[in-house]
N, C-alpha and C positions, 0 to 999 in steps of 0.2 A: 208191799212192805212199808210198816213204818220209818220214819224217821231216823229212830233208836235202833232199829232193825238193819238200818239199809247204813249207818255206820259204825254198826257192832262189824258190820261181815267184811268187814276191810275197803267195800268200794270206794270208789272215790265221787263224794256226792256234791249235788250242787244245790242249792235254795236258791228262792228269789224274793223280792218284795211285794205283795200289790197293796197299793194305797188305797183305803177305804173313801168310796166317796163324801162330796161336802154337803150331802141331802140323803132322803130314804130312798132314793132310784138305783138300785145295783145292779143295774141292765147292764153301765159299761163295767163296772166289778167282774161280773160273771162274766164277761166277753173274756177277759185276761184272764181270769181263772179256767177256762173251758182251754186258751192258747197257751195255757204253759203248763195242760196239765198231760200227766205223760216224762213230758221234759226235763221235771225237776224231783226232788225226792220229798222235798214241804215249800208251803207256800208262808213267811211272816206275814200277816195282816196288823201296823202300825196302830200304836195309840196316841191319837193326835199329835200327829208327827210335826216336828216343828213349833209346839202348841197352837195349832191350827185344829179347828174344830172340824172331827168330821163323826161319821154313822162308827158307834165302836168296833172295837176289837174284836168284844165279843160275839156281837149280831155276826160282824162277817166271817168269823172262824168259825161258826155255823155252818152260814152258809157255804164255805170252800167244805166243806164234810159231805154238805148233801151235794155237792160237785163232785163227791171223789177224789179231792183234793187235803192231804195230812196237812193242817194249819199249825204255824205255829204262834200262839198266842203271845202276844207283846202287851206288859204291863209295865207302868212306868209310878212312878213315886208321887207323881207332881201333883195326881187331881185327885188322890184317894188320901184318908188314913187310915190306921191297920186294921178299923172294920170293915170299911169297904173291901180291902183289899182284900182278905180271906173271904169274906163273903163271895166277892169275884170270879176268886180262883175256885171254892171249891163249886161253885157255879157253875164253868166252862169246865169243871171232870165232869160233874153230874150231867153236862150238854154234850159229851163225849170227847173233849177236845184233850191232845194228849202232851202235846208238845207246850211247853211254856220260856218266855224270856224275861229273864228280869232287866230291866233299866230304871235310869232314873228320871230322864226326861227331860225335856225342852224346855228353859224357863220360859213364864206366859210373860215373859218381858219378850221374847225374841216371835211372838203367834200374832194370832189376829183378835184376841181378848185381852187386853195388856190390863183392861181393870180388874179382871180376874185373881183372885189369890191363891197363890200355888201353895199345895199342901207341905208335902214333903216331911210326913211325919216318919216316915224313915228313910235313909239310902238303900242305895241297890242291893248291897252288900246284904243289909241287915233283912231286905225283901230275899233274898236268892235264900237266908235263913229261916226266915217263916216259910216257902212251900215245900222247902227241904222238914219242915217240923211238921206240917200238914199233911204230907207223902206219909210221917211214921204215925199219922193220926191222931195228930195234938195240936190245938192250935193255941196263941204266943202266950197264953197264961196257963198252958201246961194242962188244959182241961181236955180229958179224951174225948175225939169225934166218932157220931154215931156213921161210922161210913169215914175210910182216908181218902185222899188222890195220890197215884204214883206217876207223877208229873214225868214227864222227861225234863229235866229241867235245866234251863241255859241261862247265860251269863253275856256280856260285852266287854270286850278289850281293845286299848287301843296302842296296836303292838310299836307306832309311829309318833308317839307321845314323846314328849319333850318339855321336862326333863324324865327321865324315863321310870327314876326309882320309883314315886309315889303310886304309875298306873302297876308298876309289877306288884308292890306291897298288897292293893286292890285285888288284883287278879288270883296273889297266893289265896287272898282270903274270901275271895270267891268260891275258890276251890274247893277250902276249908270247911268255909258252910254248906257243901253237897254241890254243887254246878258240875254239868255232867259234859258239857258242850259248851263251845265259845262260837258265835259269828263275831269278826273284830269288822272293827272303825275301818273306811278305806284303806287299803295298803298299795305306796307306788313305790318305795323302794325293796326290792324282792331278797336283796342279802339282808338289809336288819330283819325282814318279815322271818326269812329263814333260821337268823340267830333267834329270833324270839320263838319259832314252831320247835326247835331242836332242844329248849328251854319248857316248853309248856307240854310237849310231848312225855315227857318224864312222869307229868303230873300223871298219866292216865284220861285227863280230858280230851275231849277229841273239838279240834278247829277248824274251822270255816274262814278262807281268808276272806275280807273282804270287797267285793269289786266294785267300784262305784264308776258306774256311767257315765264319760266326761264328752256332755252335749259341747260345747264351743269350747272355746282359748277364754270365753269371757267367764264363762264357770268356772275355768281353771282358777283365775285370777280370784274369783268372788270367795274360792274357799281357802285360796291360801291367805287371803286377807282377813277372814270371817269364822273361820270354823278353825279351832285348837285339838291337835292332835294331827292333820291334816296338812299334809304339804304333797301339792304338783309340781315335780321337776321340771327345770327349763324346758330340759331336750323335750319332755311330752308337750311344754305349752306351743313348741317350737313345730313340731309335728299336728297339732292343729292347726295355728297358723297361717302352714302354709298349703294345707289341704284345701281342695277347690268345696267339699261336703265335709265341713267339720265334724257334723254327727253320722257319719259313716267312717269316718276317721277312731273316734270315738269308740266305737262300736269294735273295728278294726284292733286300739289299744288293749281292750279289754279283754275281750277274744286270746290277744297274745297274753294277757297275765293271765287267764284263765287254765292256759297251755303250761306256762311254768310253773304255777302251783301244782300239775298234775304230778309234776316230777318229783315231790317229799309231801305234799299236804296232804290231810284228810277231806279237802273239800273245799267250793267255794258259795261265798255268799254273796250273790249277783243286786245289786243296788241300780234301778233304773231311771227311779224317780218319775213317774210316772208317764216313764217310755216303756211298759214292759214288754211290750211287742217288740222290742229290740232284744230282750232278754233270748229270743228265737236267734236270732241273728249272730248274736254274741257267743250261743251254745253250739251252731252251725260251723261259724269261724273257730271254735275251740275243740 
């Protein structure tokens, strides 16, 4: 089953991430696509995640196809503009890929190209509206295509934002322009996540909460310091801490949110960071 399939039918489904390598070698690609496949219901394959340079999106959401693996394809705002990007997209239909995410992406202030110039000739928003207009077979000057894509097409929220109105404002108008699906930003506190799914549920889009993988107490610290929308509660930093195997602790955390989202979410979206062999472990414990 697809994706779209396998959350039309009410299951409760999970994703995961695998991070494209930083060269053309996707021997350890394919290791982690061959161990989670089975496991999960699609596999995201990142677009220079972080703005770090790696083998695209597209090559490896190929490759996870001919693995037998539903990819879903991550496109971000930062390194295209809107020829590339439709070129892109309807590129990865015509290569079979079905599943698509819009983001907007990691400024190359924060990557390993800092002299690089970030595009950003449109937001997310305005991207989740171009493959919503390429699905009805037009693309953004209204010119019909000889041949559409009917994307599944996904979106990001970050339900743990602060202050909160601005991401909701986003997220209506996500919705607005066609986004059929959300995987959200980490989520560690489970009653706002709740009030935000009893909220987003209405819309008819279907959610993915997010799980992000907390290897030490010291990544805890790094993201509460670092990354916006993103906060680690004490009691979790505390419960690393004082664990003798932090990243089995970790693993342990996860696992348990994984558990309570089962009890009202449509699903979860498993963040490893390139522990995905933990992503087994996480799905074991949950």
């Amino acid at each position: 089953m697809s994706l779209k399939e396998e959350l039309n039918s009410g299951k409760f489904v999970t994703t995961a991430e695998i991070c494209p390598p930083r060269g053309t070698d996707a021997a350890e690609f394919i290791k982690k696509a061959r161990l989670l496949k089975g496991r999960i219901a699609a596999a995201n394959v990142t677009d220079n995640q972080r703005a770090v340079m790696r083998l695209s999106s597209l090559a490896c959401s190929v490759i996870l196809l001919k693995e037998g693996l539903d990819p879903v394809f991550q496109m971000t705002c930062r390194d295209r503009n809107r020829l590339a990007l439709q070129s892109d997209i309807m590129g990865a239909w015509a290569l079979g890929v079905r599943n698509i995410l819009a983001l907007t992406g990691d400024h190359v202030s924060a990557g390993d190209h800092r002299e690089a110039k970030a595009v950003f000739d449109l937001d997310s928003v305005q991207l989740v509206s171009v493959i919503d207009t390429l699905n009805h077979g037009r693309n953004m000057n209204n010119t019909e295509l000889r041949g559409a894509t009917d994307f599944f097409l996904g979106a990001v929220v970050a339900p743990e934002a602060t202050p909160w109105e601005p991401e909701e404002i986003k997220f209506e108008k996500k919705v607005a322009a066609g986004a059929k699906f959300f995987q959200t930003q980490a989520i560690f506190d489970m009653e706002k996540f709740k009030t935000f799914f009893d909220f987003a549920d209405k819309t008819g889009a279907k959610v993915l909460g997010g799980i992000l993988l907390l290897k030490s107490s010291k990544m805890a610290h790094y993201l509460n310091n670092n990354v916006p929308g993103v906060h680690v509660p004490q009691n979790l930093i505390e419960e690393l801490e004082g664990a003798n195997d932090q990243l089995e602790k970790g693993i342990e955390i996860a696992s348990r949110q994984v558990r309570e989202l089962k009890r009202f979410c449509h699903g979860a979206h498993i963040m490893a960071i390139g522990q995905e062999e933990s992503v087994v472990k996480i799905l074991e414990g949950a």
